[in-house]
C-alpha positions in Angstrom: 0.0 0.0 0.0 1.1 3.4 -1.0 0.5 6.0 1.6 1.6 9.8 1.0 0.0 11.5 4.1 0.1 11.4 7.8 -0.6 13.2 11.0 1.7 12.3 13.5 2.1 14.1 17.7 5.8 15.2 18.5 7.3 16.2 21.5 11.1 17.0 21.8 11.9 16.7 25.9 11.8 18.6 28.8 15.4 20.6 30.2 16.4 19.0 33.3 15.9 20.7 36.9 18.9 23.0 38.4 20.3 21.2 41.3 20.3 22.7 44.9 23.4 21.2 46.7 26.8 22.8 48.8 29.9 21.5 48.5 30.8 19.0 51.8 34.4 18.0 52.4 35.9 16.6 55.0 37.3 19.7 57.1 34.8 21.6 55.1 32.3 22.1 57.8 30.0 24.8 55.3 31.3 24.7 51.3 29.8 27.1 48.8 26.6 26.1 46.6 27.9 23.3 43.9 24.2 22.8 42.3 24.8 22.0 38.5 23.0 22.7 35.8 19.9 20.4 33.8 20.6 19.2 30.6 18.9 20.3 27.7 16.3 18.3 26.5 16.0 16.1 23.5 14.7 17.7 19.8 12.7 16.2 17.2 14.6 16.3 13.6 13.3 14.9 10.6 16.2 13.4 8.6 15.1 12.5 4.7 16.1 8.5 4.0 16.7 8.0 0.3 15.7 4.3 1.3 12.3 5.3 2.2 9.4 5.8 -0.7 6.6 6.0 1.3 4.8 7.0 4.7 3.6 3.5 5.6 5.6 3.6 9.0 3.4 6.1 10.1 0.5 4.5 10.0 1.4 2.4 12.8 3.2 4.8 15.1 1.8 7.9 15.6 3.6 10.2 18.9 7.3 10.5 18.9 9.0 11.9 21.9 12.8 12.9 22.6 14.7 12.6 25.7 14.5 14.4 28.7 17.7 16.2 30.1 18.9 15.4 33.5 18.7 16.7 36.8 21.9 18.6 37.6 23.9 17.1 40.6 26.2 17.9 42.9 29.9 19.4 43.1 28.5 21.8 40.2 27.9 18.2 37.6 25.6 19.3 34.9 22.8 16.8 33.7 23.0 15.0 30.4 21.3 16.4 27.5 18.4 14.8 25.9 19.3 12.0 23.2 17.3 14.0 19.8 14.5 11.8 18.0 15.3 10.9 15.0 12.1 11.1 12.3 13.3 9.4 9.0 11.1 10.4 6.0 11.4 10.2 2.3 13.0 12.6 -0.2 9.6 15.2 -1.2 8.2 14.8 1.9 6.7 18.6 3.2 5.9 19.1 6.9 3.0 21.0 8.0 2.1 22.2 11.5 -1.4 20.5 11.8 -3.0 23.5 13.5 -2.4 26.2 10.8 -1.3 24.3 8.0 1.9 26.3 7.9 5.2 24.6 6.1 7.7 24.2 8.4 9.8 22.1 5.8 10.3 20.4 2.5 12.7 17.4 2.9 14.0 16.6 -0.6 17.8 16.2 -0.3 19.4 12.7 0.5 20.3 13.0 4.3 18.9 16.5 5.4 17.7 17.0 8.8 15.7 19.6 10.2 15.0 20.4 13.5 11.1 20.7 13.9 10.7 20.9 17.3 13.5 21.9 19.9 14.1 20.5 23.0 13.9 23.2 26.5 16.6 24.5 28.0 18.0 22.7 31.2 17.4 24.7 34.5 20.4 26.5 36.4 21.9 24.8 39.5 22.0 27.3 42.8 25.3 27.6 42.0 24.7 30.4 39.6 22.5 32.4 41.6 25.4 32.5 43.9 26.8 36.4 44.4 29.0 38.2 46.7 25.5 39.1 48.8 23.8 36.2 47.9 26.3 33.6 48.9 24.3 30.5 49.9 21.2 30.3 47.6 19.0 27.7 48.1 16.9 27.6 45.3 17.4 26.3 41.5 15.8 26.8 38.1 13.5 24.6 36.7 14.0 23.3 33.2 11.7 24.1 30.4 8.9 22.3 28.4 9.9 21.1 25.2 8.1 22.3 22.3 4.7 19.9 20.8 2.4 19.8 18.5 0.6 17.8 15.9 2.7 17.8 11.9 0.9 16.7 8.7 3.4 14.9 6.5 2.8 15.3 2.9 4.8 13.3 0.6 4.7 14.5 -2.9 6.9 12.3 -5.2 10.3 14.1 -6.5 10.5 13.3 -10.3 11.5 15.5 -13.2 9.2 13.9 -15.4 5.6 12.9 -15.1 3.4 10.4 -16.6 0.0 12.1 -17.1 -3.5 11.2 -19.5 -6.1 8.9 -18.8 -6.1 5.6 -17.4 -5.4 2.4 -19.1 -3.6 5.2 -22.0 -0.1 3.4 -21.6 1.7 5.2 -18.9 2.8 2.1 -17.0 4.0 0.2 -20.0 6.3 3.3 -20.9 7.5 3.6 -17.9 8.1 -0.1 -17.7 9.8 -0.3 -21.2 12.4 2.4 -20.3 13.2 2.1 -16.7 13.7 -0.7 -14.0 10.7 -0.1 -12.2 7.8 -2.8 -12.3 4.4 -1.4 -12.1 1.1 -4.0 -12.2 0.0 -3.6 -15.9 -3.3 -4.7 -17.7 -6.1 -4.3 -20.1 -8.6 -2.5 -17.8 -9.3 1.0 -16.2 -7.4 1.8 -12.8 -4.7 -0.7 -12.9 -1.9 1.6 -11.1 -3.5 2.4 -7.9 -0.2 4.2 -6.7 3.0 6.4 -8.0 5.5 4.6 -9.9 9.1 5.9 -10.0 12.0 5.4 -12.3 15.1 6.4 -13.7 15.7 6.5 -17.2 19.4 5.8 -18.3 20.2 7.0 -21.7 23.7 6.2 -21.0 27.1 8.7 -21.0 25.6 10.2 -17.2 22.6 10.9 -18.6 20.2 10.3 -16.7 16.2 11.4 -15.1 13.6 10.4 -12.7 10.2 9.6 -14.2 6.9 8.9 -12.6 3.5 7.4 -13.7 0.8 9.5 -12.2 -2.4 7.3 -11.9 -4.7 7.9 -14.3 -6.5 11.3 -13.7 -10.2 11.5 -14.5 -12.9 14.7 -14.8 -13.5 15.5 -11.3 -10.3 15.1 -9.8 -9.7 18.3 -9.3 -12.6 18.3 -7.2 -11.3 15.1 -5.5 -13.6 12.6 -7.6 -11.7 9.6 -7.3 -8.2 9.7 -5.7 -7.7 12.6 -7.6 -5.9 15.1 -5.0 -3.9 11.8 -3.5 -2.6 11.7 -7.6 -2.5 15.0 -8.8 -0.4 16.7 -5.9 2.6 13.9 -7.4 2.7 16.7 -10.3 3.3 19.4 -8.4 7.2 18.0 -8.2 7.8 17.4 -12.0 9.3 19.8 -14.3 8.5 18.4 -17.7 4.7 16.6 -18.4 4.2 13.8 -21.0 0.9 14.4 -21.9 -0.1 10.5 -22.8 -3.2 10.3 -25.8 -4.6 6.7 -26.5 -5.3 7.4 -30.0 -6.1 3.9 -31.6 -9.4 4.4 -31.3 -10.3 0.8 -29.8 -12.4 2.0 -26.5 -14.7 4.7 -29.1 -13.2 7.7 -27.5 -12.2 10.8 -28.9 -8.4 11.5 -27.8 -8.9 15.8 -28.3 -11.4 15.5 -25.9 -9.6 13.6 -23.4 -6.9 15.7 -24.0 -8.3 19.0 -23.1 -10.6 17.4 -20.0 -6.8 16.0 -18.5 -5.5 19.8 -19.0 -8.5 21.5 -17.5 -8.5 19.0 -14.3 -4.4 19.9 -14.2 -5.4 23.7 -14.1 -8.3 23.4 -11.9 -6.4 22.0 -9.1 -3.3 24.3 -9.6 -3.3 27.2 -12.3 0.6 26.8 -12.5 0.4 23.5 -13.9 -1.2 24.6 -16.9 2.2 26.5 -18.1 4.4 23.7 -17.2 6.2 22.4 -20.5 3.9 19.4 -21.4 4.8 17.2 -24.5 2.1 15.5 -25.9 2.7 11.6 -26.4 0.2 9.7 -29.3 0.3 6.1 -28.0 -1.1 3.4 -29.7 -0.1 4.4 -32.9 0.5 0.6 -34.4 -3.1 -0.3 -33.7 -5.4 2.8 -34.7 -8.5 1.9 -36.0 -9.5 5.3 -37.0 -7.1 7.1 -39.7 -9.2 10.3 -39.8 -10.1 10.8 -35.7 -6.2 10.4 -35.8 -5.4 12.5 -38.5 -7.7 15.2 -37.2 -6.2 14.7 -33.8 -2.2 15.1 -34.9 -3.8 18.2 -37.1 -5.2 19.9 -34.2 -2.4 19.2 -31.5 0.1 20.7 -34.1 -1.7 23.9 -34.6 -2.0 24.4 -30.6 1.7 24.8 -30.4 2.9 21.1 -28.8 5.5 19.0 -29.9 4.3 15.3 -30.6 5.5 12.2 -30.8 3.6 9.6 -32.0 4.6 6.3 -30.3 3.5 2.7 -29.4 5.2 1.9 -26.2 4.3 -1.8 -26.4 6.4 -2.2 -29.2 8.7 0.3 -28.5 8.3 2.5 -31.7 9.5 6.4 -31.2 10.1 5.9 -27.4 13.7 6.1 -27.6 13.5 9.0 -30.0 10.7 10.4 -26.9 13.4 9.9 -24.2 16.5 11.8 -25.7 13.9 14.7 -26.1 13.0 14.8 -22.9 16.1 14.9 -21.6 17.2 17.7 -23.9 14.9 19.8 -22.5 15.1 19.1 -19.1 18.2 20.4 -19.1 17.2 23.8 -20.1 14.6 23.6 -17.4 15.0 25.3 -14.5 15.5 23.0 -11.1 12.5 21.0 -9.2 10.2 23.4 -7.0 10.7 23.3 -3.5 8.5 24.7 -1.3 10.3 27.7 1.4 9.2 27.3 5.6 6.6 29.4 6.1 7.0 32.6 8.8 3.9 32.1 12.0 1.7 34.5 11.3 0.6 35.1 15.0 -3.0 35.5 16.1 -4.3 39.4 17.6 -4.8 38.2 20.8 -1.5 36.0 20.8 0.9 36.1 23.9 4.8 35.6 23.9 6.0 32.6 26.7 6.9 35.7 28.5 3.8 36.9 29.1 1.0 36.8 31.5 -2.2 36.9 32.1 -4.2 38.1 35.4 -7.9 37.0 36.3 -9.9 36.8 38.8 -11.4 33.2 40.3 -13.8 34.7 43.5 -11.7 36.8 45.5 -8.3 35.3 44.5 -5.9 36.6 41.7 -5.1 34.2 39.2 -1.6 34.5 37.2 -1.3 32.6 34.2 1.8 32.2 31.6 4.5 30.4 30.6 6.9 32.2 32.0 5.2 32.1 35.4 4.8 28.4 35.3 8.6 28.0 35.0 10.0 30.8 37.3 7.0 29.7 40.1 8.4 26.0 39.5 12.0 26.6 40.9 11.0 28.7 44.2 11.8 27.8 47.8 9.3 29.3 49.8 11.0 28.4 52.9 14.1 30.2 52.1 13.4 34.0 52.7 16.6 34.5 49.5 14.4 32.4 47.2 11.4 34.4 48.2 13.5 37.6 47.4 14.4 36.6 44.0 10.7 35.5 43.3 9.2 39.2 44.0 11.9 40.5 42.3 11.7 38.4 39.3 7.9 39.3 39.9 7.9 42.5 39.9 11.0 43.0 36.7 8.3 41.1 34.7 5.8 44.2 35.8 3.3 41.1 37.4 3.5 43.1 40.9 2.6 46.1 38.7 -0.4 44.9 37.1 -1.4 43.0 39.9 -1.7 46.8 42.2 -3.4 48.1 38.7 -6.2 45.4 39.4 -6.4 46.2 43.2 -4.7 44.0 45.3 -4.4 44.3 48.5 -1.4 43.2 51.3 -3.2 39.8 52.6 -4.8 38.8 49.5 -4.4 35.4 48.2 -2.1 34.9 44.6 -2.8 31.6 42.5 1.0 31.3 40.7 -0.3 27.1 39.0 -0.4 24.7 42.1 1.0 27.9 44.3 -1.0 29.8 46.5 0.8 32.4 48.6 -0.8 35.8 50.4 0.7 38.7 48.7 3.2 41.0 50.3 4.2 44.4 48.9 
């Protein structure tokens, strides 16, 4: 089974905690503060694996998670850092953040990683709040979260050259007669049910990758069918062969197929329409209708296109086909890749160092990021850690807004899980 999307929950890991300790020696009844430093946690990259073709891993697992970094220790040791999760994906592979549809990155380069999600920074150890007034702190840093959130993966197939035209028109036997790939081939409508890929070796390094697109029929545009799980494949190629059954055998008229595949191509995206499309008359050693033919060559010759005129069972004009294509695709310019997108950030959004004061009954309610973290590493039993909390408070301009709303000496503070009474 072919699979070419996925929605998969990431988390890269927590920073470790700051460690309160003092240095004990022997004959060293009181040593200074030795509290080391957490380790950073864990990010998620996404590393492309030119061994992968498809998404089917992700169907099985769905939430990736990277290590958390250590505590910190004693005698001023620092905790490990996170081990990164590694997310191998294959080469065309664009990652979206689920919630805004926003790219974060196209992974088309063999062995590229990206960092998608970054790990939280470890908390400091009391030994760096240590100062020539402050010489025994006894109080850390906590570490901080690690970023998550959901990621669509969208894999759209890297080829320079794509197969396109109806089904059952010839587009796997071409591909089949000139590469080494193997797609399922037969007399009836909708044999390729997923993306073929080969390379084409004309010998003396030359060389391109070709795809059959399954077939495309009216509608697709509009999702009829598979048609947005086929047509985004296009989106990659830089050259279209534009394949025509025009024998005749099945009664149908190959201008009017022609022009239905175009209008799906530029319904879906308007920019397909002006890629370079050759158009490709197969089943030229069986046509049963010399004038529909005739009148078919006429026409496609008078639009502008080159043609060949081909029978790809047989193999007549497909080398000829071939060595054109790779003439021109190297005038083309290189494979579109899609840039990360900047966050466009919401009116009413609010930085992590930020806060936000309500009111639940009579007690004030402080809510943030940033508060979380710096309410985390307090000692409220140490009157220093208290100090460097209401200054930390007040720098941040929460004491501020706090007397704006009308506090009073005595009320209670809700800081997460802490409560305290507040004290100007």
């Amino acid at each position: 089974m072919f699979i070419d999307i996925a929605k998969i929950y990431i988390k890269a890991g927590n920073g470790g905690n700051g460690a309160i300790a003092f240095h004990r020696e022997k004959y060293i009844a009181a040593g200074g503060p030795s509290g080391g430093d957490g380790g950073r946690g864990g990010d998620v990259v996404f590393c492309v694996d030119p061994g992968i073709w498809t998404l089917m891993d992700f169907r099985y697992k769905r939430k990736y998670v990277a290590g958390t970094g250590e505590d910190g220790k004693g005698t001023k040791s620092n905790g490990k850092d996170g081990e990164d999760i590694i997310i191998n994906v294959p080469s065309g592979t664009i990652i979206r953040e689920a919630q805004t549809n926003r790219i974060l990155a196209d992974m088309t380069k063999p062995g590229e990683r990206v960092v998608i999600a970054k790990g939280g920074n470890g908390g400091w150890g009391n030994a760096k709040f240590a100062t020539p007034t402050r010489q025994t702190p006894n109080f850390a840093k906590n570490g901080q979260k690690g970023q998550e959130f959901e990621v669509v993966l969208e894999l759209r197939m890297l080829s320079d050259v794509g197969l396109v035209g109806f089904p059952n028109v010839g587009k796997s036997t071409l591909l089949s007669k000139t590469t080494s790939a193997k797609p399922k081939i037969a007399n009836y409508h909708f044999t390729t049910l997923t993306p073929n890929l080969g390379i084409v070796d004309l010998g003396g390094g030359r060389s391109f990758a070709m795809a059959d697109i399954p077939g495309i029929i009216e509608g697709a545009s509009e999702g009829v069918g598979l048609g947005h799980d086929f047509l985004r494949h296009i989106e990659r190629t830089r050259l279209l062969l534009h394949l025509v059954d025009v024998s005749g055998v099945e009664g149908r008229n190959p201008i009017e197929d022609f022009d239905t595949i175009n209008s799906e191509l530029e319904k879906y995206n308007p920019q397909l329409a002006k890629r370079m499309q050759v158009v490709v008359a197969n089943k030229t050693d069986i046509i049963t209708d010399g004038e529909m033919y005739k009148n078919f060559v006429d026409e496609i010759k008078s639009r502008g296109y080159t043609l060949f005129e081909i029978s790809a069972a047989t193999g007549k004009g497909v080398a000829e086909l071939m060595n054109y294509t790779y003439e021109q695709l190297v005038k083309l310019p290189p494979m579109p890749v899609y840039e990360p997108e900047p966050e466009i950030l919401p009116e009413n959004y609010t930085s992590p160092e930020d806060f936000v004061i309500t009111k639940d009954g009579d007690v004030y309610v402080v809510e943030g990021p940033w508060i979380e973290a710096v309410g985390g590493s307090i000692n409220f039993a140490d009157e220093e850690s208290l100090q460097y909390f209401q200054r930390a408070l007040r720098k941040k301009g929460v004491i501020e807004a706090l007397e704006a709303q009308g506090i009073n000496e005595g009320d209670i503070v809700r800081m997460g899980d802490l409560e305290f009474e507040f004290v100007r």
